[in-house]
C-alpha positions in Angstrom: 0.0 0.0 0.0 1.2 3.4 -1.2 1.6 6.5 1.4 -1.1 9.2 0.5 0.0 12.6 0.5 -1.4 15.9 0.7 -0.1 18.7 -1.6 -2.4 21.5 -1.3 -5.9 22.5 -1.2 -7.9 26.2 -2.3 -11.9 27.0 -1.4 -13.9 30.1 -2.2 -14.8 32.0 0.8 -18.0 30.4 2.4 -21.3 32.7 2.3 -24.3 32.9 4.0 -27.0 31.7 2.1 -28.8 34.1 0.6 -26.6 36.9 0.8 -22.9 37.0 -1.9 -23.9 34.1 -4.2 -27.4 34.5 -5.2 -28.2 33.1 -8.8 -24.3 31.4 -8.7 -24.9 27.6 -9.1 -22.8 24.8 -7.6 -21.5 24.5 -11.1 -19.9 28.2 -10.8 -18.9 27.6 -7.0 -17.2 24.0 -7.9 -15.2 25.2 -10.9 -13.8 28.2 -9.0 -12.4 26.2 -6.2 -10.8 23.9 -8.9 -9.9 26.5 -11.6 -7.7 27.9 -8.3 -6.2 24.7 -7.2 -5.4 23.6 -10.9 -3.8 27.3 -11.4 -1.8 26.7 -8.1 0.2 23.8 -8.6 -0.1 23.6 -12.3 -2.7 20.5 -12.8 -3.3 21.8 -16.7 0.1 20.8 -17.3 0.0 17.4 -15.3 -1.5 14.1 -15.3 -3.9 13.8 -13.0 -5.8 10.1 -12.4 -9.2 11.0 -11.3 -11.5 13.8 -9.4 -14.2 13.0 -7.2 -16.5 15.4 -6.0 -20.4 16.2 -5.0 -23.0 18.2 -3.4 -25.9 17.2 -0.9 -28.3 19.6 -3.1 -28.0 19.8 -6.6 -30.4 20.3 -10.1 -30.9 17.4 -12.1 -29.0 19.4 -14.9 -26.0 19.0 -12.7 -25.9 15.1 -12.9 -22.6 15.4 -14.3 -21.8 17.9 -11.8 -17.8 16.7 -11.2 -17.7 16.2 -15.1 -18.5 19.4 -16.0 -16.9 22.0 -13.2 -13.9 20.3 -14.2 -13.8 21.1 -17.5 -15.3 24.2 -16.6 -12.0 25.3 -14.4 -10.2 23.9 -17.5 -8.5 20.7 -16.3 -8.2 18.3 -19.4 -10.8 16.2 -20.6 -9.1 12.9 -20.5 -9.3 12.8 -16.9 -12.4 11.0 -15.2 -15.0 12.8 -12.8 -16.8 11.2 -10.1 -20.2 12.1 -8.6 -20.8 11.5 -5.1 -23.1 12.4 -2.3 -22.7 11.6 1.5 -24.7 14.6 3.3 -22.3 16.4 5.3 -19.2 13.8 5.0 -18.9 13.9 1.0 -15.9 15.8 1.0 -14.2 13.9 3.1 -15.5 10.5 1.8 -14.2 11.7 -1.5 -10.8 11.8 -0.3 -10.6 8.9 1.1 -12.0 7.6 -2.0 -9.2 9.1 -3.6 -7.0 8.3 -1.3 -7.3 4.5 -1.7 -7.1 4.8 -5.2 -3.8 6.2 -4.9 -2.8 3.6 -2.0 -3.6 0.3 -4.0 -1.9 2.0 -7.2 -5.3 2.5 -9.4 -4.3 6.6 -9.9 -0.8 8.0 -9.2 -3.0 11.2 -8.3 -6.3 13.0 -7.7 -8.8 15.8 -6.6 -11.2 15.6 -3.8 -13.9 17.8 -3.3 -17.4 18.9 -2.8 -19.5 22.0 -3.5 -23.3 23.5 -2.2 -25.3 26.3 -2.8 -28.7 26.9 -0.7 -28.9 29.7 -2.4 -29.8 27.9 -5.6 -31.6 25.3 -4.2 -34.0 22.7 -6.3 -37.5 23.8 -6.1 -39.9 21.1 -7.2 -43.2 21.4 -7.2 -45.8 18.7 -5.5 -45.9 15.3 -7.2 -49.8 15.5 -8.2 -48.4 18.4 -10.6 -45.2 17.0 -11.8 -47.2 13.9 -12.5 -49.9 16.1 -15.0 -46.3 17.4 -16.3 -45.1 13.5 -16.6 -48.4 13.2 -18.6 -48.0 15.5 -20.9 -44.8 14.6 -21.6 -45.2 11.3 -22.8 -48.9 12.0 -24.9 -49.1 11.5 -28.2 -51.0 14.5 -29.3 -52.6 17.8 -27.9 -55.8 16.0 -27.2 -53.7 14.0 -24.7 -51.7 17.0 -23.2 -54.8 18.7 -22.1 -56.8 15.5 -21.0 -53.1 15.3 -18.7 -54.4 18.9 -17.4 -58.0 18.8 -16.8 -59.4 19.0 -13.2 -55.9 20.8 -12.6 -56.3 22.9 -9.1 -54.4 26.1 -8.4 -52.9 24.6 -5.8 -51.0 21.9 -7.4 -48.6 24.9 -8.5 -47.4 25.7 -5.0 -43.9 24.9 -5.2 -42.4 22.5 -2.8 -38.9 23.9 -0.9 -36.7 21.2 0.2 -36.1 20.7 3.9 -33.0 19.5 5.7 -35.2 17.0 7.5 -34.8 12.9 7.7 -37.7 11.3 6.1 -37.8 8.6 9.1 -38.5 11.3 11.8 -39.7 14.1 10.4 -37.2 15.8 12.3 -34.3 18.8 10.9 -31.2 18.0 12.0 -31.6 21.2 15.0 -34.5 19.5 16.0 -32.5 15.7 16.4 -30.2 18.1 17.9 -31.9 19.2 20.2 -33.1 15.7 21.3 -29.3 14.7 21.5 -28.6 17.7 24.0 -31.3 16.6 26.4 -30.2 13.0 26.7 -26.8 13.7 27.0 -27.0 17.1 29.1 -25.9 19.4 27.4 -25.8 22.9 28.9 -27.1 26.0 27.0 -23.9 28.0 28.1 -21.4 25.6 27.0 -22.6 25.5 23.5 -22.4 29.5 23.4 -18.7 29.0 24.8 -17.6 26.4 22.0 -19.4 28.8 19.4 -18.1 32.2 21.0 -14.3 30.2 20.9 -14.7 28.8 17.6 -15.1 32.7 16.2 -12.3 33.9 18.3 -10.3 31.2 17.3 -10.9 31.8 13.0 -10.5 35.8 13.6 -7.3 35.2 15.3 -6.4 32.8 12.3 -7.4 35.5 9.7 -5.3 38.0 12.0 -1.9 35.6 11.6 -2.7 35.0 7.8 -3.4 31.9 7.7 -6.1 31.4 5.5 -4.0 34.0 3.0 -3.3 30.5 0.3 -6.5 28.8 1.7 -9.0 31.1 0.0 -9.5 32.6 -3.3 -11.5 35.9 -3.8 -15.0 34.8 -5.3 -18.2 37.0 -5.7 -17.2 39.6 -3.9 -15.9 38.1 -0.8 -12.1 37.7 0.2 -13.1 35.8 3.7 -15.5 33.6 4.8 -19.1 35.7 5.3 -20.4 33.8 8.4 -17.0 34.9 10.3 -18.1 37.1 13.5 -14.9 38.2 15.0 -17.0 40.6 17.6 -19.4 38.4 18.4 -19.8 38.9 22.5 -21.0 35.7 24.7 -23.3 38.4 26.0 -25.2 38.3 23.0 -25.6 34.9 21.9 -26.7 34.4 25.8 -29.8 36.8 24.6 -30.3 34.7 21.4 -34.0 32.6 21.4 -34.2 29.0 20.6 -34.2 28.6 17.0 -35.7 24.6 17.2 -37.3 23.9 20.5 -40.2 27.0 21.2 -42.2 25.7 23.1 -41.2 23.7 26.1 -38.7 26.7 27.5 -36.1 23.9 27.2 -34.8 24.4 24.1 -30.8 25.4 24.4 -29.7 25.1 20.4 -30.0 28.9 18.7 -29.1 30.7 15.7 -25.9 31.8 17.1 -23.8 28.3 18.6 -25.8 26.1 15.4 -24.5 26.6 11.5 -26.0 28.8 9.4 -27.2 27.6 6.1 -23.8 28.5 3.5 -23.0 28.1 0.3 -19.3 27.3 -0.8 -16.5 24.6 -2.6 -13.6 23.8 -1.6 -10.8 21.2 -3.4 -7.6 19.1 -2.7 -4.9 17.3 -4.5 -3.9 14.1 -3.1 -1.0 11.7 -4.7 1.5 9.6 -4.3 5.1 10.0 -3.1 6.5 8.9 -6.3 4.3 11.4 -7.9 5.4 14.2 -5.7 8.7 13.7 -5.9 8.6 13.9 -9.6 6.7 16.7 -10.6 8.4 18.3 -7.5 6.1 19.0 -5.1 6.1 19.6 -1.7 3.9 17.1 0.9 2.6 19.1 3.5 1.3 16.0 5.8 -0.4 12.4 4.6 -4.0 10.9 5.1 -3.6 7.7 6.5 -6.8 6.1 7.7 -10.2 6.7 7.2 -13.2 5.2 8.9 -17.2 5.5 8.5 -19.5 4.3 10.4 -23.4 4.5 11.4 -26.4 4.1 13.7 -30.0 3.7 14.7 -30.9 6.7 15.0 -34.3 6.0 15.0 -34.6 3.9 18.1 -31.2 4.4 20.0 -29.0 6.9 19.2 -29.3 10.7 18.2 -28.9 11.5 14.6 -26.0 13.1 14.6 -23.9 10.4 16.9 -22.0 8.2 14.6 -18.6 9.6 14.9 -18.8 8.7 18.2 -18.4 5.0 16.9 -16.5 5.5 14.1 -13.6 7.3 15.6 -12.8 4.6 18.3 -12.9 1.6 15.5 -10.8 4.1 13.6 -8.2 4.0 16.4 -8.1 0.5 17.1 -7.1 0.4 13.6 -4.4 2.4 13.8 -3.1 1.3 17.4 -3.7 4.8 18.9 -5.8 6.6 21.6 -8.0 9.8 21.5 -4.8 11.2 23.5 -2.6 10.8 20.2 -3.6 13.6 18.8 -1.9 17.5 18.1 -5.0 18.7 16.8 -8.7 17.6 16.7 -11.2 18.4 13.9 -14.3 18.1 14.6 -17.4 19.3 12.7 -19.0 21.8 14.4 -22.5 21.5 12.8 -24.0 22.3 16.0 -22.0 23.2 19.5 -24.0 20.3 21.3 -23.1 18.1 18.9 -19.4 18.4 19.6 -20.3 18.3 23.1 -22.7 15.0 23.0 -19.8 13.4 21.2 -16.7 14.6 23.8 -19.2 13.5 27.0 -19.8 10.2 24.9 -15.9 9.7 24.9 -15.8 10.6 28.4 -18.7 8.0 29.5 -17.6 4.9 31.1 -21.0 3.1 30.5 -21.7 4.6 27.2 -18.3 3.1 26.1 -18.8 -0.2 27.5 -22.2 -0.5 27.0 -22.0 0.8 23.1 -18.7 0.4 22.3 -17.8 -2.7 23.8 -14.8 -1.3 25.6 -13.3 -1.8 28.3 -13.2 1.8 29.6 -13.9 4.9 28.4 -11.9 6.6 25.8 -11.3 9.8 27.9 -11.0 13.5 27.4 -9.2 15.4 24.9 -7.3 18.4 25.5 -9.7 21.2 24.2 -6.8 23.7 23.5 -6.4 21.6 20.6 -9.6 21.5 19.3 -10.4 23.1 15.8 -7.5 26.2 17.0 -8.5 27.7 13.8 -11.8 27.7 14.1 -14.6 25.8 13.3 -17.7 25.3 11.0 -19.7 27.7 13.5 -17.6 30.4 12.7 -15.9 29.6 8.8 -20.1 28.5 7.9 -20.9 24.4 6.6 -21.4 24.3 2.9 -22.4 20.4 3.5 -20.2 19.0 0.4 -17.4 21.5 1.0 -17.1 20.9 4.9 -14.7 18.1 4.6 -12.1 19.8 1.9 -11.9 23.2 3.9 -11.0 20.7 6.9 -8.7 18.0 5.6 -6.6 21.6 3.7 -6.5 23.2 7.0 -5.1 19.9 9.5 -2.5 19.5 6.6 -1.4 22.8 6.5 -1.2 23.4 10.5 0.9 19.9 10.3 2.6 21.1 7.8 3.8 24.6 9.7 4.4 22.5 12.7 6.9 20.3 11.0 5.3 17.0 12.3 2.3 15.9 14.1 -0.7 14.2 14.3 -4.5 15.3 13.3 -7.8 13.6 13.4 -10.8 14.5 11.7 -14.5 13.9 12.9 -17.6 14.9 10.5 -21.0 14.2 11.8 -24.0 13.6 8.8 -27.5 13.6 8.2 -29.3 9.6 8.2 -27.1 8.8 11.4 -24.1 8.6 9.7 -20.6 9.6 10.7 -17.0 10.2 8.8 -13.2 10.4 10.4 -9.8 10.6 9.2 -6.8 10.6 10.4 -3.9 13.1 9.1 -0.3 12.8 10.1 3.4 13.7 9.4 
């Protein structure tokens, strides 16, 4: 098995939705990220063995979505383009897709990376309607298309947004939240802490530079929009609940949850061989990957899997949660981050659901996400992972050496991890 190295890795400055990149498609989004990354090291002028990419919320125009924003950002059209879609994790399950391409010698190289705009989202409209439209489609005459219209009612036009909500509850993912915090305890002003630390945090990061060969101007933005650098715990202590109204319990808000973003981000993975001879400098290598998922229906809380997956993860690679420089994990919502460290920290829940012997302990929280996080940089689903796995390699990287492990949470109780070292 090949090491798998990370060279580099560019985004476009993540946007609340609604706001910078109104009318710009994923198409648009994707193709900037990569145009940047391929005009950064050069990619138009070397081979490259595959891209993967996707978005959680796409048109059904953009079925060829990797296909075409590579061409779009002008990479050559002999190299294949990959379509995936993995909620939340997709960027990072692309490169580890990638990753074990490059390990079992399939590709010598490749792009990971994902893209999401919900500010062009798909709006259908209800299925009695597309169903007349279906009709009328497929008849044979005009006789036919307006039989496939009559006893049409107004309200068969009203369009039908899509919601972040898991067609087995019902529930968004605040609301599953929400349930997680309660069972687990969660406390209303630790989740503003995490979210007031994670700001402070990716200011301080802006302030040093280091998002300078990160990020490329896009639409008007140079830095990431959701970024709140004066945000006071003051005033997210005022902030209502944004999911649970009604029972005066309700502790998630606008301010420690993400907003919805829209943004892309990209990396180049390859080989050694490969970097050594088109001269290229390795900034850290992704060695493991791990997925896992749960019930989320019946016994866990939706957004709990990575609480599983990392530990099989380490067992894998013969380390502990200790073993760690940094630790990257998804801030979709503050309690989530906090339902999974008090998991760690559980003796019974890691016996009980684990199967361990003890529990896997505490992490030192200095460490965690010291450039901030997705509450402060904003969670374009697709582009999450790419913005993260760039980041860990380039703080290795500065370091000299070290070790980084990533932790994504998704939507249908599913969780993705990786682990980055040098």
């Amino acid at each position: 098995m090949r090491k798998v190295c990370i060279i580099s890795g560019k985004r476009i400055p993540f946007a609340r939705s609604g706001t910078k990149y109104m009318r710009k498609g994923n198409k648009e989004l994707m193709s900037s990220a990569l145009r940047a990354l391929k005009d950064d090291l050069g990619l138009d002028k070397k081979d490259v063995g595959e891209i993967i990419l996707g978005a959680v919320s796409k048109h059904a125009a953009d079925f060829a979505l990797a296909r075409e924003s590579a061409i779009e950002a002008g990479l050559a059209f002999n190299i294949p383009a990959t379509d995936i879609q993995k909620a939340c994790g997709t960027g990072l399950e692309a490169a580890l897709m990638i990753a074990g391409k490059i390990a079992i010698g399939q590709i010598d190289s490749g792009i990971a990376g994902g893209v999401d705009s919900n500010s062009d989202i798909p709006v259908e409209f209800k299925k009695s309607f597309s169903d007349r439209l279906s009709a009328m489609n497929y008849a044979r005459d005009f006789s036919g298309r307006l039989k496939a219209l009559k006893g049409l009612n107004p309200k068969d036009l009203l369009p039908k947004f899509p919601a972040i909500k898991e067609p087995r509850t019902g529930l968004s993912m605040g609301e599953s939240c929400e349930v997680m915090a309660k069972r687990w305890g969660i406390k209303r002003e630790d989740q503003d802490q995490l979210a007031y630390e994670s700001h402070q945090k990716a200011a301080s990061a802006y302030e040093s530079g280091f998002y300078n060969d990160l990020i490329v101007p896009f639409g008007g933005l140079e830095k990431d929009g959701i970024l709140r650098p004066d945000i006071a715990l003051e005033k997210l202590g005022k902030l209502n609940p944004a999911f649970d109204k009604k029972s005066g319990e309700g502790t998630l808000t606008a301010g420690n949850s993400t907003p919805l973003t829209d943004g892309a981000s990209a990396v180049f993975l390859c080989s050694e061989e490969y970097a050594k001879e088109n001269n290229l400098e390795v900034q850290a290598y992704l060695t493991i990957g791990q997925s896992a998922a749960v019930n989320y229906i019946d016994d866990e809380g939706l957004l709990m899997a990575p609480a599983y997956a990392v530990p099989k993860m380490l067992d894998r690679a013969g380390l502990t949660l200790q073993d760690f420089d940094f630790y990257e994990i998804h801030e979709a919502f503050a309690a989530q981050v906090l339902c999974t460290l008090k998991a760690w920290e559980d003796e019974t829940f890691c016996k009980e659901k684990l199967g361990r012997e003890s529990a896997l302990g505490s992490i030192d929280r200095s460490k965690l996400n010291v450039k901030g996080g997705s509450l402060a940089l904003g969670h374009p689903f697709a582009a999450t992972g790419g913005r993260i796995l760039a980041g860990l390699a380039k703080m290795i990287h500065e370091e000299g050496s070290g070790r980084g492990l990533i932790s994504i949470c998704t939507a249908g109780g599913m969780g993705v991890t990786a682990i980055v070292e040098k």
